[in-house]
C-alpha positions in Angstrom: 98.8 -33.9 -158.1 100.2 -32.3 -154.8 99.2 -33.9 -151.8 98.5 -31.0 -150.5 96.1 -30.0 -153.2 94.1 -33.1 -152.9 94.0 -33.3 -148.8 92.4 -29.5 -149.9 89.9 -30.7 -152.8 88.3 -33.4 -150.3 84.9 -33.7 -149.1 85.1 -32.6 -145.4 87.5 -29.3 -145.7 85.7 -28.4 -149.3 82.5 -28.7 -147.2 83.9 -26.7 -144.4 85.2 -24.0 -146.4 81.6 -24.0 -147.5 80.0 -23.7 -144.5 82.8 -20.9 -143.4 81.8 -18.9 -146.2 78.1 -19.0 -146.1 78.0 -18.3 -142.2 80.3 -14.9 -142.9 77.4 -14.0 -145.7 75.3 -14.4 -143.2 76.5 -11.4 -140.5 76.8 -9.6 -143.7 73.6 -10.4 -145.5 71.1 -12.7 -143.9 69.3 -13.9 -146.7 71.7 -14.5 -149.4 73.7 -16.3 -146.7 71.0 -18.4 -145.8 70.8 -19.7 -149.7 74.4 -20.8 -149.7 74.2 -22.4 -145.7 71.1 -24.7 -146.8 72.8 -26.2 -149.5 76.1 -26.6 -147.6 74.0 -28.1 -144.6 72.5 -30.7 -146.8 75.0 -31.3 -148.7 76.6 -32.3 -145.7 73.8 -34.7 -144.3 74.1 -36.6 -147.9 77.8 -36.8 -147.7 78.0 -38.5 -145.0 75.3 -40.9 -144.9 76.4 -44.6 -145.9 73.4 -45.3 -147.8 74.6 -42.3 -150.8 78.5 -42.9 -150.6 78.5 -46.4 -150.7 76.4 -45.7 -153.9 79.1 -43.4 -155.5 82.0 -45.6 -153.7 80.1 -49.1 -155.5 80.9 -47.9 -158.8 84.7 -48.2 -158.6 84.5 -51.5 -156.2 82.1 -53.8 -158.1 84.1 -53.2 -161.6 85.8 -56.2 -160.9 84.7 -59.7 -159.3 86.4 -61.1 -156.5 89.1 -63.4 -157.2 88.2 -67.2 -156.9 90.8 -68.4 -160.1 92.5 -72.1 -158.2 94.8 -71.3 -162.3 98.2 -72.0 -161.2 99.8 -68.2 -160.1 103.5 -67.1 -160.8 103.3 -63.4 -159.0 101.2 -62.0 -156.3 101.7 -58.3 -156.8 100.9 -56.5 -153.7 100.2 -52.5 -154.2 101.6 -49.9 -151.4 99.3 -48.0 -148.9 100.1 -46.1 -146.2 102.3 -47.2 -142.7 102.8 -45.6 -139.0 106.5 -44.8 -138.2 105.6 -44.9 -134.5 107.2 -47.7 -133.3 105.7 -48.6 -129.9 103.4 -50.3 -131.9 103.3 -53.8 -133.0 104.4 -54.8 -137.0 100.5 -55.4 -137.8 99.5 -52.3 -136.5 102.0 -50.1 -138.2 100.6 -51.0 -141.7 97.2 -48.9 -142.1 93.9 -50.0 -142.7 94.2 -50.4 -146.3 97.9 -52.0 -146.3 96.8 -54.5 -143.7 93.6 -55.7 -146.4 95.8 -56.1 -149.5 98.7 -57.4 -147.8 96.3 -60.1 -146.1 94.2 -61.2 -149.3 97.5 -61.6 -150.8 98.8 -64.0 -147.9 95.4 -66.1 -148.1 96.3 -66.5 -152.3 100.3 -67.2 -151.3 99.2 -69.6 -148.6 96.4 -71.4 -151.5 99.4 -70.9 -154.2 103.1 -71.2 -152.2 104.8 -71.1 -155.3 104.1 -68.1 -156.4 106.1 -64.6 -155.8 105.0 -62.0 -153.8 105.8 -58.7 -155.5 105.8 -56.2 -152.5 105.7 -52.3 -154.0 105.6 -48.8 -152.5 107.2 -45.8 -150.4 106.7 -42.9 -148.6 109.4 -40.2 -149.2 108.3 -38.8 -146.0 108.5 -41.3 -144.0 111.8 -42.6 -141.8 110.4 -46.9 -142.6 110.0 -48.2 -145.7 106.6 -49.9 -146.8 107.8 -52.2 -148.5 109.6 -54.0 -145.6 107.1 -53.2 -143.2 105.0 -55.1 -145.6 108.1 -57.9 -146.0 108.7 -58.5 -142.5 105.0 -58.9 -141.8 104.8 -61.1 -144.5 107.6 -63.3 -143.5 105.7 -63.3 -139.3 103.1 -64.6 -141.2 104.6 -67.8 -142.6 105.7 -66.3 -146.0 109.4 -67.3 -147.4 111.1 -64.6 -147.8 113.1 -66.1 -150.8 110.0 -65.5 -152.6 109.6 -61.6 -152.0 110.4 -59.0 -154.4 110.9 -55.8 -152.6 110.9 -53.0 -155.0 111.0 -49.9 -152.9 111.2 -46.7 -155.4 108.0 -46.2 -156.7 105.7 -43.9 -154.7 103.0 -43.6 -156.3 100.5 -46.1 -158.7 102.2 -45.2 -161.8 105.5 -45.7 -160.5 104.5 -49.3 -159.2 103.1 -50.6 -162.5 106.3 -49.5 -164.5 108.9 -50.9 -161.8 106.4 -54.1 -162.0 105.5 -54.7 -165.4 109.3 -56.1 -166.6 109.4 -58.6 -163.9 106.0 -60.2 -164.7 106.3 -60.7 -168.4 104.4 -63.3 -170.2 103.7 -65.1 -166.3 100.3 -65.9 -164.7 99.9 -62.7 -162.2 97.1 -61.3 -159.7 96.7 -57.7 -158.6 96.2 -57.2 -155.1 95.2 -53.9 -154.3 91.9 -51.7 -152.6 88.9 -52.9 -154.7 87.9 -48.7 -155.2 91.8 -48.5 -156.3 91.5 -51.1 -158.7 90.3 -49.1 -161.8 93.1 -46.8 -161.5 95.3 -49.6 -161.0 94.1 -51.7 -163.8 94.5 -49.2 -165.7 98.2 -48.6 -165.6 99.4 -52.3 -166.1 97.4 -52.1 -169.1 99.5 -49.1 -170.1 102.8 -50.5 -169.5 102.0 -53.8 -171.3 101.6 -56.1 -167.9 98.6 -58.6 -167.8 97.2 -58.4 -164.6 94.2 -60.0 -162.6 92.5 -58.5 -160.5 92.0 -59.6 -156.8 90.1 -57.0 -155.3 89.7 -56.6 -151.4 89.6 -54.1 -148.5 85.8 -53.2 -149.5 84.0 -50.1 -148.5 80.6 -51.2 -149.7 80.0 -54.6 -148.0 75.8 -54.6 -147.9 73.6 -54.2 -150.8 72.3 -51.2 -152.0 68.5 -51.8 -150.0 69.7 -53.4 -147.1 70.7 -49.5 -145.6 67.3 -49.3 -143.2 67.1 -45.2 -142.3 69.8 -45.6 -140.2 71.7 -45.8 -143.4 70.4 -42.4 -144.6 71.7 -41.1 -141.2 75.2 -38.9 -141.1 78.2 -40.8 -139.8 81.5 -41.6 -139.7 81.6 -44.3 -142.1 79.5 -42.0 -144.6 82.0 -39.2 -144.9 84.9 -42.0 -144.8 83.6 -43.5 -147.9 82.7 -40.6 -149.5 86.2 -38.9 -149.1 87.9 -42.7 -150.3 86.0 -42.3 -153.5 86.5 -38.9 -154.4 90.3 -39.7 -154.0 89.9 -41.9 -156.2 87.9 -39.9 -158.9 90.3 -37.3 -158.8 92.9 -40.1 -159.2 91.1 -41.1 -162.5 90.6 -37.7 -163.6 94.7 -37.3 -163.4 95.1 -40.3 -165.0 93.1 -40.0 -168.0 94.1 -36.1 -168.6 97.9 -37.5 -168.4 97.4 -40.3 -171.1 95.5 -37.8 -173.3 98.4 -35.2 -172.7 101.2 -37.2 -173.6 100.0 -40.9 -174.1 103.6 -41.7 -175.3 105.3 -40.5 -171.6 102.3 -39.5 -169.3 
């Protein structure tokens, strides 16, 4: 899907639109503009407040357990994310958010496991750095050998990764280190392409359970909409996904 497209299907400018659209009905005609602003008002309030996302968001993320295998490991496979090319900043701070979590749950395994490979994935056509050394060289600060990286920096998307991956991890021991609400998607794919995969989820959006919200938690905020827009990403990920499998299932 374009990325364009999907910045354009996401909660906050699809709610926005919304809003746009019912407040012009309303110069124009008062009270059906009212009946589409409620709805666009509340829908709103519920799309951001923690205590509904996380809901939506805890079905992809608790698919999978955390991993706490001490089975001996051959490959730590490390998903892509997202980087900064600003480079007044430091190494750690150039990988985003979600880069920094995998890339860190997959140090704490490598560190338990040292003789396993770390299988670092990922790039960003539009970008001047590559993720995948980003990811290296922090990798290496951090105490990693760098003998025991595989860089594979073509693939730019999830597909991509788990069809570069899957040749290099044959009939081995391997975790999958990615977002735990990516996981699914991610799963998913190795599965296509033959790889056997465990999953090591991490970089959790839910992190309470379900009754331990309080009203504040039914409140709009930041984190609400954050969560909300992370899982609907993700949704439309697995929508792609399964249409491109039952399209073509031999060459999705």
């Amino acid at each position: 899907m374009d990325p364009l497209l999907k910045t354009l299907l996401m909660p906050l400018p699809l709610l926005m639109l919304w809003l746009v659209c019912a407040a012009i009905l309303c110069i124009r005609k008062k009270k059906a503009g009212l009946w589409l602003l409620l709805p666009a008002i509340l829908s709103l309030w519920l799309g951001s407040s923690s205590a509904i996302t996380e809901r939506l968001a805890a079905q992809l993320e608790m698919r999978y357990p955390a991993y706490q295998s001490t089975a001996a490991i051959d490959n730590i496979i490390v998903l892509g994310c997202y980087h900064s090319d600003f480079s007044a900043l430091p190494l750690s701070s150039q990988l985003a958010d979600c880069s920094l979590g995998r890339l860190t749950e997959a140090l704490v395994l490598w560190h338990q496991q040292p003789q396993a490979r770390l299988i670092l994935s990922g790039q960003l056509p539009a970008h001047r750095k590559s993720h995948t050394q980003i990811s290296a060289e922090l990798a290496v600060a951090l105490g990693v050998d760098a003998r025991k990286i595989l860089r594979l920096t073509e693939p730019t998307n999830t597909q991509q990764e788990a069809a570069a991956i899957a040749p290099y991890i044959v009939d081995q021991q391997n975790v999958l280190v990615t977002s735990a609400m990516h996981m699914p998607r991610s799963m998913r794919w190795f599965d296509y392409y033959g790889a056997e995969v465990t999953a090591a989820p991490t970089h959790y959006q839910v992190r309470r359970a379900a009754g331990e919200h309080g009203i504040t938690g039914y409140l709009p905020s930041p984190h609400g909409i954050r969560t909300l827009t992370l899982a609907q990403y993700e949704y439309l990920g697995l929508w792609q996904q399964s249409f491109k499998l039952w399209w073509d299932p031999e060459d999705p």
